[in-house]
C-alpha positions as CSV (number, residue, x, y, z in Angstrom):
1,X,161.4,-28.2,-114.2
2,X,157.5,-27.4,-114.6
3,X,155.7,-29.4,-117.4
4,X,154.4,-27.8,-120.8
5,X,151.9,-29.9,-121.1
6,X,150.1,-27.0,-123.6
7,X,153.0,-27.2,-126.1
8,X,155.1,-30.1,-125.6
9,X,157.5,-29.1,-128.4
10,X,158.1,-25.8,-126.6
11,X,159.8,-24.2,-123.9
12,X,158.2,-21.2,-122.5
13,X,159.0,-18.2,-119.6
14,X,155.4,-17.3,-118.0
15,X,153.6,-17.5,-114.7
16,X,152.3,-21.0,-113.4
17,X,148.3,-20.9,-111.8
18,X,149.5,-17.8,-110.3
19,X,152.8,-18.8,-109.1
20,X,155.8,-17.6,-110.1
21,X,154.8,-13.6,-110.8
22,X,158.1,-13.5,-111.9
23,X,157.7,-16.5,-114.8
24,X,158.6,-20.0,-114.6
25,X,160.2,-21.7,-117.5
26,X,158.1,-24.3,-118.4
27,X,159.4,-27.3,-121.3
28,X,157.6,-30.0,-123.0
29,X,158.5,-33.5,-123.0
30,X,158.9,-33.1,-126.7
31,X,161.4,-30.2,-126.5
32,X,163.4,-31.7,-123.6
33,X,164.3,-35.3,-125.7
34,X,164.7,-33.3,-128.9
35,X,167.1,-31.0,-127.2
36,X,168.9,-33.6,-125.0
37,X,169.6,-35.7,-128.3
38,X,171.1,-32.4,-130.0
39,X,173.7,-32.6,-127.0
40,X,174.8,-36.1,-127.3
41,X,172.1,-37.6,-124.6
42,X,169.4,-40.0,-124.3
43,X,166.6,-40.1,-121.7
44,X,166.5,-42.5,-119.2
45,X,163.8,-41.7,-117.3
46,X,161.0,-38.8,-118.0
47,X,157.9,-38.8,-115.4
48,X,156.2,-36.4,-113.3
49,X,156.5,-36.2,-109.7
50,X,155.7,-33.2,-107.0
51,X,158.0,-30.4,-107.6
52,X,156.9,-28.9,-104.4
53,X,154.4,-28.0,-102.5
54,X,152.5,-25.0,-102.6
55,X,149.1,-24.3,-99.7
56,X,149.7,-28.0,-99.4
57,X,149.0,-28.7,-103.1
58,X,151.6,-30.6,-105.1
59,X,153.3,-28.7,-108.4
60,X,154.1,-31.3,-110.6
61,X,157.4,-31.0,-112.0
62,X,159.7,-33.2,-114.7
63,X,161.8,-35.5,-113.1
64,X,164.9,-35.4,-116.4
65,X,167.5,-38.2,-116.2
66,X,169.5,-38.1,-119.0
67,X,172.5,-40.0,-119.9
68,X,175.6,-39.4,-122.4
69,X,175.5,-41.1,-125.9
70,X,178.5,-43.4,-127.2
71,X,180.1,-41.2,-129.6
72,X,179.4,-37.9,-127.7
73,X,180.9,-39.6,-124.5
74,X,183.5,-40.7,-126.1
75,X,184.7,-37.5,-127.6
76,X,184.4,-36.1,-124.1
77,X,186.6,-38.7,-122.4
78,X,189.1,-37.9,-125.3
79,X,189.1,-34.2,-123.9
């Protein structure tokens, strides 16, 4: 996923530097932890890295590993 570094409480739909006429979503660190709690998970591991590359210019991108909470794995087990 592309960083929102602008609003990091945010997720948003719009074009990138030009890439992406069709929009990109873009989410803040902010909105993907408060989120992934909402849905029983906790982040491991939250860093950027090259998304790909583009005229031989890295996009950054989120690198998201999140894993399932006590409780919230617990009731999904019971399932």
């Amino acid at each position: 996923m592309f960083p929102n570094d602008e609003k990091p409480e945010e997720v948003a739909a719009e074009t990138l530097d030009g890439y992406g006429q069709g929009g990109c979503f873009r989410h803040g660190q902010l909105y993907v932890a408060r989120t992934a709690a909402e849905a029983g998970f906790t982040v491991e591991l939250m860093e950027l890295a090259a998304h790909e590359y583009v005229r031989q210019q890295p996009k950054m991108g989120l690198v998201v590993a999140l894993r399932l909470t006590g409780r919230a794995q617990q009731d999904t087990l019971a399932a």
